[in-house]
Every structure is written in C-alpha cells, then in structure tokens.
C-alpha positions as CSV (number, residue, x, y, z in Angstrom):
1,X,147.5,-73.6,126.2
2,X,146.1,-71.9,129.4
3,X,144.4,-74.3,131.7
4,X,140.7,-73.3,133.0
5,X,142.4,-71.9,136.7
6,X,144.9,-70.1,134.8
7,X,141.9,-68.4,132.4
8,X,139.9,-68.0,135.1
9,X,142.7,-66.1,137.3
10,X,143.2,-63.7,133.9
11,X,139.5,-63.1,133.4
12,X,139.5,-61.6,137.2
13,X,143.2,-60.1,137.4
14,X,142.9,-56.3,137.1
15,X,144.5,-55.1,133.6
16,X,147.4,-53.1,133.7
17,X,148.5,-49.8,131.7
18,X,150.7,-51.6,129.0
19,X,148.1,-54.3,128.4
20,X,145.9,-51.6,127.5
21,X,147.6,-50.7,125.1
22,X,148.4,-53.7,124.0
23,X,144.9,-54.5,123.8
24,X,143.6,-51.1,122.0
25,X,146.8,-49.5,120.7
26,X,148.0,-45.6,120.5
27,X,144.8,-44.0,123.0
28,X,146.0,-40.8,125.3
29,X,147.2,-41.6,128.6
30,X,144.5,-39.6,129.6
31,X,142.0,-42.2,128.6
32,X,144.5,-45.2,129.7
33,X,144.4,-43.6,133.3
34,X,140.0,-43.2,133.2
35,X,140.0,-47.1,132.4
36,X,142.6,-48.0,135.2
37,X,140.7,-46.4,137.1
38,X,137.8,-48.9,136.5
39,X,140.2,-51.5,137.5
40,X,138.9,-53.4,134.9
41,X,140.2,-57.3,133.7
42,X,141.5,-58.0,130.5
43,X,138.6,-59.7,129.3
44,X,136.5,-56.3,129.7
45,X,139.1,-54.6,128.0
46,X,138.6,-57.1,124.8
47,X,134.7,-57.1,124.7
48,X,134.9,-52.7,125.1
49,X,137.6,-52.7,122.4
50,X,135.4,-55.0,120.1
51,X,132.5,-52.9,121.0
52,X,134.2,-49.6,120.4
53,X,135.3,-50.8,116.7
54,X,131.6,-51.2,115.8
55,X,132.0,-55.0,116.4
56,X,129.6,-55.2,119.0
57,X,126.7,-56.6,117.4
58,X,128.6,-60.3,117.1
59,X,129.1,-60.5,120.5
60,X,125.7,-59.9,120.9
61,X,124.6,-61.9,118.5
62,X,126.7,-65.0,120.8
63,X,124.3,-63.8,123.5
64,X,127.1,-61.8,125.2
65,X,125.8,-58.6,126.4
66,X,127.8,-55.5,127.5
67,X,129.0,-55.9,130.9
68,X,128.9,-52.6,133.0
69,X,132.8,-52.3,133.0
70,X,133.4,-52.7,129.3
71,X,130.2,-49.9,128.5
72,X,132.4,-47.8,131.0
73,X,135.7,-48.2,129.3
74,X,133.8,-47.4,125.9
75,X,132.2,-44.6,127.1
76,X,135.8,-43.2,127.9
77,X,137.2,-44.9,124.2
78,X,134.2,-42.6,122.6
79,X,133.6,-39.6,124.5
80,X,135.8,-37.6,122.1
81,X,133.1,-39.0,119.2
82,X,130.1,-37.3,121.2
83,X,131.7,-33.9,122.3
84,X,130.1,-30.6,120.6
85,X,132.5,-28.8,119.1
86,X,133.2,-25.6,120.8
87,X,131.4,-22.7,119.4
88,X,132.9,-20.2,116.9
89,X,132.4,-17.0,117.5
C-alpha cells in the first residue's frame, strides 16, 4: 500500500508513453504524443480516461470537476468523434 508521500509524488510525476497506454489501451501514437505533450500526471490521465468512456458524470457527482489537463487530454481522446467527414464529391 502506497503511503500519502509516495501518492502524493505519483499524483504530480509527469506520466510517461507506456503508462498511457496502460492507462487507455490501443490509441495512435499520434494521440499518445498530443497528451505527452501536456505533460500531464497519471492521475489526469485516469479522470480524462473516465471522462472520455462517458463516465464522467460520477466523478462529478463526487464533486470532482474536470481539471484543465484531463479536458485537454479528452479533447485529443475525442477529436476524431467531432471531425466532419470530408465531402464527397
């Protein structure tokens, strides 16, 4: 069991590539690289991946709202869900 330090410490440390995936499974590298970028922790990761599967209105429910890094990394989860298809011509 992690002590209240050693939580704090991972709720702050910067999540790396293989933890993402470990966190949301099979996405593009494209997408893994757009979230690195955001250099956000592993907690962020969690609450955008919770978010992302629809989930989102427990956490709010618990009084946990979006923080501005996890809406980010959903943005990038999603942004293939809000693109127009091209036009056919």
């Amino acid at each position: 069991m992690m002590t209240k330090a050693q939580q704090s410490a991972t709720q702050r440390t910067p999540v790396d590539a293989d933890q993402i995936r470990a966190i949301l499974g099979n996405i593009d590298e494209e997408k893994i690289m757009a979230i690195l970028d955001l250099q956000p922790t592993i907690a962020e990761v969690e609450e955008a991946a919770v978010w992302a599967a629809g989930d989102g209105d427990v956490l709010a429910k618990e009084g946990r709202p979006l923080s501005s890094t996890a809406a980010a990394i959903v943005d990038v989860l999603t942004a293939d869900e809000e693109e127009e298809p091209p036009p056919v011509h």
